[in-house]
N, C-alpha and C positions, 0 to 999 in steps of 0.2 A: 855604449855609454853605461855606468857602472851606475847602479842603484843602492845605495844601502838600506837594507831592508831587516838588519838589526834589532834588537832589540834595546831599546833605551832604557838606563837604570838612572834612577835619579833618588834624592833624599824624599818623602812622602813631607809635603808643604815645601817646596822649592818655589811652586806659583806663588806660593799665598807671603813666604818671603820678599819673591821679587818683587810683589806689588806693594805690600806694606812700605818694604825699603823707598819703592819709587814715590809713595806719598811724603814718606818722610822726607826725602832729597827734594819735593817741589816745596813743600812746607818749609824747609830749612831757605831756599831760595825765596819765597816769598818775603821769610823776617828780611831776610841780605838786602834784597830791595827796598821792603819797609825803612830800616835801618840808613840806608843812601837816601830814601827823601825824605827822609825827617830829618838827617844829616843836612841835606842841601837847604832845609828851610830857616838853619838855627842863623842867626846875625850877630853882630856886636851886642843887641842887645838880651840875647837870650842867658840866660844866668848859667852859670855850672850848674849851678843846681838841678837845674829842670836838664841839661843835656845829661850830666851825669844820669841820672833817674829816668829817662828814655832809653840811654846807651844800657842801663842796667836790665830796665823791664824786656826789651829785646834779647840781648844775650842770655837772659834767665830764660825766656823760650826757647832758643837754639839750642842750650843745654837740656833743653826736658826732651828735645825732640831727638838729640845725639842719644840721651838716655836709654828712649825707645831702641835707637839702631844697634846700639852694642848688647839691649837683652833680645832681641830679633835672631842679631849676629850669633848671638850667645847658644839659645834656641838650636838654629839652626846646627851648629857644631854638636853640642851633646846631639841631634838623630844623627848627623855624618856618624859621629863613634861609632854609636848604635849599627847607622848601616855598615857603616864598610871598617872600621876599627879605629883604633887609638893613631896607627902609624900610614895609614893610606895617604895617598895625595888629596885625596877629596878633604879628608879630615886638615890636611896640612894647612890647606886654601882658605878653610873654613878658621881655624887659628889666627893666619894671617890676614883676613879681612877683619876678626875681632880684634888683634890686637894696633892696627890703624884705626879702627872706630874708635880705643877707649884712648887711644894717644891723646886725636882729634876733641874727645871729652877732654881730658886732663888741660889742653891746653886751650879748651873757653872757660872752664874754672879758672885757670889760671889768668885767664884777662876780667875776668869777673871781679877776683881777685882788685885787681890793679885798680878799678874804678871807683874812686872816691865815694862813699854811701854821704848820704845828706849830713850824720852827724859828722863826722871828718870834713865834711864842705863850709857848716856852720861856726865848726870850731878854726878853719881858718881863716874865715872872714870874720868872726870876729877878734880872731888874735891880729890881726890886718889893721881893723877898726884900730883897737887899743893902741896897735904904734903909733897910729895916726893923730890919735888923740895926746900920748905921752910928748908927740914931737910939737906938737901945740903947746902943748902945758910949758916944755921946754922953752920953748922963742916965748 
């Protein structure tokens, strides 16, 4: 039976990575959760308003926390250089997990983006109101 009894080369903070990251990915999981029951509780009668302004205050957390994993990621890649160079594998790996984290950012900005803020919610319910009112004034 074959032992390897090698010597293990790793980046100096590769633990302290892994476990950051893995805070971050239950944290990110807890909002996701959060997000589905409060999701599941809104009804007919809950307003945009208030979901918009949930949907918000949630993904604004996911984003701080994606934040955290792409300067982590970040971190991590400049010691790869440091240890093993600009063109190693280790370093390559260490690019390509940063560059799927800052995607993953980019595109909760981007839903963040899309989600009506209260004054755009206000301004079309009462632009709503007013045709409502013109079309009375009409008849």
């Amino acid at each position: 039976m074959a032992v390897d009894i090698g010597p293990k080369i790793g980046i100096q903070g590769d633990q302290e990575y892994k476990k950051s990251i893995s805070e971050i990915i239950q944290q990110t999981k807890l909002l996701k959760s959060e997000m589905k029951a409060t999701s599941s509780a809104w009804d007919k009668d809950t307003s945009a308003q208030q979901k918009n302004a949930a949907q918000r205050k949630n993904l604004t957390q996911q984003i701080e926390l994606q934040k955290k994993r792409v300067e982590e990621t970040r971190r991590m890649l400049e010691q790869s250089k440091q240890a093993y160079g600009e063109n190693a594998k280790e370093t390559k790996t260490w690019e390509t997990r940063l560059n799927e984290a800052t995607a993953t950012l980019n595109k909760m900005e981007g839903e963040l983006k899309k989600i009506p803020n209260d004054i755009q919610t206000m301004g079309e319910s009462m632009k709503s109101a007013g045709e409502k009112i013109k079309g009375v004034g009409d008849a």
